[in-house]
C-alpha positions, 0 to 999 in steps of 0.5 A, spaced: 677 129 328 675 136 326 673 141 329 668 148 327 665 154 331 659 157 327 658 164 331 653 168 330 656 176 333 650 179 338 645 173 335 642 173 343 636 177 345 631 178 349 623 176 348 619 181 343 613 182 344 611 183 336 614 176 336 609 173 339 614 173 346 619 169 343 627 171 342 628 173 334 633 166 335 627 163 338 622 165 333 627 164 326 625 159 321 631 155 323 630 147 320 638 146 321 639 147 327 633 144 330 636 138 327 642 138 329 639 140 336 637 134 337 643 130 337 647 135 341 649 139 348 645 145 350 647 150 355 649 156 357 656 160 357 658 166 360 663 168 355 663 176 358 667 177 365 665 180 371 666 187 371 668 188 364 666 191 357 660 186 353 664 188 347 666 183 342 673 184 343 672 181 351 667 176 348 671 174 341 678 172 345 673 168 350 670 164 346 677 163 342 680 161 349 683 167 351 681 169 358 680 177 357 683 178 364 689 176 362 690 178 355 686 184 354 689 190 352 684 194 348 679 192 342 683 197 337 689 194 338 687 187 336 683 191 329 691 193 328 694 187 327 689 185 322 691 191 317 698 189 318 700 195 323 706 194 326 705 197 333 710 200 337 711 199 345 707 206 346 703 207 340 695 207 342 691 204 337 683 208 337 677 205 332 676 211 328 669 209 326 666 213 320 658 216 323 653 218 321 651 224 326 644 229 325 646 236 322 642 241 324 645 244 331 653 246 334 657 239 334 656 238 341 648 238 340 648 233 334 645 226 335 648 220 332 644 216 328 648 210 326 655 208 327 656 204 321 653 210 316 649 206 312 654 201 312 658 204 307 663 200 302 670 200 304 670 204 297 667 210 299 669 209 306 677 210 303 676 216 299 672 219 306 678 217 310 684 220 305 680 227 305 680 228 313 688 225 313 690 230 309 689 235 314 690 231 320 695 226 319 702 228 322 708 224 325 703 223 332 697 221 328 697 216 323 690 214 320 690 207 317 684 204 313 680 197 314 674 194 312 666 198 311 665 204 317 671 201 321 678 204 321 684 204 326 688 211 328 696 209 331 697 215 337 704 216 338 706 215 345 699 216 346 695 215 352 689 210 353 683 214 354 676 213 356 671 214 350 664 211 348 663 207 343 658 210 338 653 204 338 652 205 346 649 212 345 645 211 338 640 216 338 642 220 343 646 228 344 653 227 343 656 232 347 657 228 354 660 222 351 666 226 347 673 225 347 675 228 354 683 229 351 683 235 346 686 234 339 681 227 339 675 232 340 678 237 335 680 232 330 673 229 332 669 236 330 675 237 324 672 232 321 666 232 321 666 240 318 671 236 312 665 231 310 658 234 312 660 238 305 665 233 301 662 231 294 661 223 295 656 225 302 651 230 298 650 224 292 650 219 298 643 224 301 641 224 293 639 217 293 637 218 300 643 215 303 646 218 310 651 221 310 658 219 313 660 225 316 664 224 322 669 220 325 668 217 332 673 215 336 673 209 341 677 203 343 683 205 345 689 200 348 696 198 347 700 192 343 696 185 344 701 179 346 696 173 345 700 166 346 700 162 339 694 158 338 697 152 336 701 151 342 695 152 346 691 147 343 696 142 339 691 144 333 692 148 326 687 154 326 684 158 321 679 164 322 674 166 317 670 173 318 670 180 314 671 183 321 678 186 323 677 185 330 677 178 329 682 177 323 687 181 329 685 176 334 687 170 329 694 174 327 695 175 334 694 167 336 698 166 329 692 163 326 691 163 318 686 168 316 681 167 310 678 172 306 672 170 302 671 175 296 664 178 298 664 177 305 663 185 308 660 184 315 653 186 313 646 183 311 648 181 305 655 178 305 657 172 302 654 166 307 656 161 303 663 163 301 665 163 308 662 155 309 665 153 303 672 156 305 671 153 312 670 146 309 675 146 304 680 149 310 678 143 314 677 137 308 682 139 304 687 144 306 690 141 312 686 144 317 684 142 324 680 147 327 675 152 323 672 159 326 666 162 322 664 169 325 657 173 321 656 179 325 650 181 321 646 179 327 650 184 330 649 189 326 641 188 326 640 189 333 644 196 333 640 198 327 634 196 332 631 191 326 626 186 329 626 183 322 633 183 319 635 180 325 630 174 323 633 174 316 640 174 319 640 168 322 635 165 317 641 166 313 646 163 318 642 157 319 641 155 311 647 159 307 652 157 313 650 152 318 647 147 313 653 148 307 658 147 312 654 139 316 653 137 308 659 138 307 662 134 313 658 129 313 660 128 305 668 128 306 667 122 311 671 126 317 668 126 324 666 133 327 666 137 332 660 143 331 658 149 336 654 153 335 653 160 339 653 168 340 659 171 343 655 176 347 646 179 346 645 184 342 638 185 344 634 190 340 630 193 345 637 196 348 641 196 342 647 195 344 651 190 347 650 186 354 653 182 358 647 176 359 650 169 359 648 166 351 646 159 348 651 154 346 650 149 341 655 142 340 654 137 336 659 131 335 659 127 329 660 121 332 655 121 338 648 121 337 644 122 341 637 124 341 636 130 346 629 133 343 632 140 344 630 146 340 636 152 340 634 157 343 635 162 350 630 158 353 631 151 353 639 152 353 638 154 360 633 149 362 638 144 360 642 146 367 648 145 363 653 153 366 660 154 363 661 159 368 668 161 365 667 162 357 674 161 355 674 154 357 669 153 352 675 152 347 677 146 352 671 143 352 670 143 344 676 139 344 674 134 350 670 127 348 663 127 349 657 131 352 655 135 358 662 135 362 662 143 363 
């Protein structure tokens, strides 16, 4: 038996009233998952525990297997594992977002605007990275590079400080959600005076770009220790994302990480190179367990886009999940396949939430005809509740339906 998880990053919505009431995953142009929900388990998760953070980070180690209360350290640090930061017991690692932030008023006063500048290219993103360390990077703090908006910052002997993620506050003054800690402050408003007039910005606003012009800081925590995967599970994992969040869970859980040439975590990634790479690994490469992550969805709903959002997980349904059941089913191997968010990203909000979301499993060898359709609603009308995400892995790996 082989075994896959599809994850759509902040796939689950509330109803939208220019959608006819319905959710965008609801409303979404979905051929393949209405086939495969058919034949499958339905239900609800609760992948964020009480009283923590609806990040990606707590809901991505759920969703892996790994209880956030006992393994959770801090998102950055499991960003530095993936760009091959060798952390010191009292190195803090912080997300060094590169932002969008509006320019007409004192730092204090700006508005951000977007938390990914546009989705800017790891191109542009190294060459605005390289002229802000220039002048802020010394033996304390060390500035590395990782994949579009996101980059990590190792504070030396540091402190796991408060900060705000950027895309919590999109739209709002900044004043009261920057760093409380002094040199990240500076450093914070330094950057901003080095970019607002560096040369890749004022072509960036000729072809009506927005301008990358500030690190944000966020995400502190200290070196991650995650039991192997293998170990835990008896079985051979690979993950498969253009995140570094989830390509440091796999390096932390001693998991295999594939990089498809393409993949960027936008609107535009290369959907099919990930479900090809996925069947390959588990067909081919003597994988038993494949983890496909898209944060697309994700990243519509901070962009506030009804119908990017849409597009995004029609995306996933036909470039991803359909690629991934034919090809399965044409190797003859008999499969496992979830499908499910890690957490809401409701585009009323922006932002993430700690709402249960909707899981899809689906088995190869257990047809059953359910006469379900994959949405919020209907996965909560089922009555299946796991109750305790973590366990979710447990019961992808179990036989049989409805056992949660």
């Amino acid at each position: 038996m082989k075994y896959v998880i599809v994850l759509g990053d902040g796939m689950a919505d509330e109803p939208i009233a220019s959608l006819g009431g319905k959710t965008p995953l609801a409303y979404a142009k979905t051929p393949e998952l209405d086939k495969l929900a058919a034949y499958s388990e339905i239900g609800m998760v609760h992948t964020i525990p009480e009283g923590m953070s609806p990040g990606s980070d707590t809901a991505n180690l759920s969703v892996m297997g790994y209880d956030p209360k006992q393994y959770y350290t801090g998102r950055s640090p499991l960003e530095a594992l993936s760009i091959g930061v060798d952390m010191k017991l009292d190195d803090v690692a912080i997300r060094c977002n590169i932002v969008t932030l509006s320019e007409d008023e004192p730092y204090e006063k700006k508005t951000i605007i977007d938390h990914s500048s546009d989705e800017i290219s790891t191109e542009d993103a190294k060459v605005l990275l390289e002229a802000v360390t220039k002048e802020l990077q010394n033996e304390t703090y060390q500035f590395y590079l990782g994949t579009s908006y996101r980059h990590c910052l190792i504070w030396s002997n540091g402190s796991v400080v408060e900060l705000t993620p950027p895309h919590d506050v999109l739209g709002q003054t900044i004043g009261q959600y920057l760093p409380q800690d002094e040199m990240l402050r500076r450093m914070q408003e330094r950057s901003y005076e080095i970019l607002s007039r560096h040369p890749l910005n004022l072509e960036r606003r000729k072809k009506g770009r927005k301008p990358a012009n500030s690190f944000w800081f966020w995400g502190a925590g200290t070196r991650p220790s995650l039991d192997s995967f293998e170990e835990k599970y008896h079985k051979k994992g690979v993950m498969i994302s253009a995140v570094d969040l989830l390509k440091g869970i796999a390096v932390g859980a001693g998991m295999d990480n594939i990089v498809v040439e393409g993949a960027n975590g936008g609107l535009h990634t290369n959907y099919e190179g990930k479900a090809k790479a996925a069947v390959k690994a588990l067909t081919e490469d003597g994988y038993d367990f494949a983890y496909i992550h898209v944060e697309a969805p994700d990243e519509m709903g901070h962009q506030g886009s009804v119908e990017r959002k849409v597009q995004a997980i029609e995306n996933l349904d036909q470039r991803v999940i359909r690629l991934v059941r034919e090809g399965m089913d044409a190797s003859g191997q008999s499969y496992r396949l979830m499908v499910l968010p890690d957490h809401p990203t409701p585009i009323r909000v922006r932002t993430h939430t700690s709402d249960p979301v909707p899981y899809l499993l689906y088995d190869s060898t257990a047809l059953q005809n359910r006469d379900w359709h994959y949405s919020e609603a209907e996965a909560a009308a089922s009555q299946n509740v796991l109750g305790e995400g973590w366990r979710l892995m447990n019961h992808l790996f179990s036989q049989g339906f409805d056992n949660v």
